[in-house]
N, C-alpha and C positions, 0 to 999 in steps of 0.2 A: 653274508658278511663274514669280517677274518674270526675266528676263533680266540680273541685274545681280551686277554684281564684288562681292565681301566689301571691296574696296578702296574702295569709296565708301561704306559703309554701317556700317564696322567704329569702334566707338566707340572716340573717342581720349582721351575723360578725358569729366569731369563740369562741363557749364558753370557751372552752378548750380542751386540747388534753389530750387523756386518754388512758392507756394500760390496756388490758387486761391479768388477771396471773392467776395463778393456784393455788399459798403459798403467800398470804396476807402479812403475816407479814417476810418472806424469801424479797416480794418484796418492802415492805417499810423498810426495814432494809440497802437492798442496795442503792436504789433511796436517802435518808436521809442520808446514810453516806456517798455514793461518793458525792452527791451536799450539803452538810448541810441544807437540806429541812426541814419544819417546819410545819407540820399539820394545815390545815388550821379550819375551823369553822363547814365543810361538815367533820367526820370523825366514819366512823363506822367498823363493823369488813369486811363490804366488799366493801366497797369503802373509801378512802380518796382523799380530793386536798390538791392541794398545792399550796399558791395564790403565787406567785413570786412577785418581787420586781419593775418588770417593768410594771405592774396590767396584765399578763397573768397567766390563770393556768394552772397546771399540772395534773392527776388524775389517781389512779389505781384502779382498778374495778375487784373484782373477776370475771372471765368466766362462760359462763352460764354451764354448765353441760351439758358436750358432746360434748362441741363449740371446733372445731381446728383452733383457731385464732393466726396465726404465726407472728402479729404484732398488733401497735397498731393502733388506726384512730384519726380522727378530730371529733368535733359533732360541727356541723350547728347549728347557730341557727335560730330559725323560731318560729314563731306565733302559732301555729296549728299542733303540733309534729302526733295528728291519721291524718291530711291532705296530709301531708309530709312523710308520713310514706303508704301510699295509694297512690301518685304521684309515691316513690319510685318503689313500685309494678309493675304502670303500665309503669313504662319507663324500667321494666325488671332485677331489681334489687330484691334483696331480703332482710325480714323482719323475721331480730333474734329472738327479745324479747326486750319488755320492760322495764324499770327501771326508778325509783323513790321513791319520798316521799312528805316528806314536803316544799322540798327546789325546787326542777325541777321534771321534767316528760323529759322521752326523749325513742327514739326506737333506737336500736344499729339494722343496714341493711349492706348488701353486694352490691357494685355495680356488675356488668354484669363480670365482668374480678375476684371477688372475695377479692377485698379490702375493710376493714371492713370500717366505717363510722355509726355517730349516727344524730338524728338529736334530739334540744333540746331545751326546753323551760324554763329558770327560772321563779320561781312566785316572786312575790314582797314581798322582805323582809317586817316581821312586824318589826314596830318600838316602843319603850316605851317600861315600863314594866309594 
């Protein structure tokens, strides 16, 4: 097993919940019209959120190429997404692919039965301009 602390890998709440699609703008077309969803600050041509009103968000993520992911998942969050992402490994789960940028890092995995899940880290907003 990997070498690593419950301290960097132990989830600290639920960033948000994110579907994976296939037609980006087919799926923000519907999510936005059936809820009157509003683009949130994260919004590019393969992923956007959606910060809702109760402070949870929403998110749709293009699939990776090749991926048959028949729903959507949660992403964990965690401290250390390569530790959590190497925990997930050795407890027999599987490691999709990564995603990110400037805003989070996160590794979209399967657990053991095939249900998709990410695990994720935001970075700390800058602030000023």
């Amino acid at each position: 097993m990997t070498n690593v602390t419950t301290a960097t890998t132990a989830a600290t709440g639920i960033d948000f919940i994110m579907y994976l699609v296939k037609d980006m703008p087919r799926a923000q077309a519907f999510y936005e019209n059936v809820f009157a969803l509003k683009r949130g600050e994260f919004d590019s041509d393969s992923f956007v959120e959606y910060d809702l009103p109760d402070g949870n968000t929403f998110a749709l993520a293009v699939a990776p190429e090749g991926a048959d992911v028949r729903c959507g998942g949660l992403m964990f969050a965690v401290a250390d997404v390569e530790a959590a992402i190497a925990r997930v490994k050795d407890a027999g789960g599987t490691f999709v692919a990564n995603y990110g940028g400037e805003v989070c890092t996160s590794g979209w995995c399967v657990d053991p039965d095939g249900n998709p899940f990410g695990v994720h880290r935001r970075f700390e907003r800058k602030t000023g301009a």
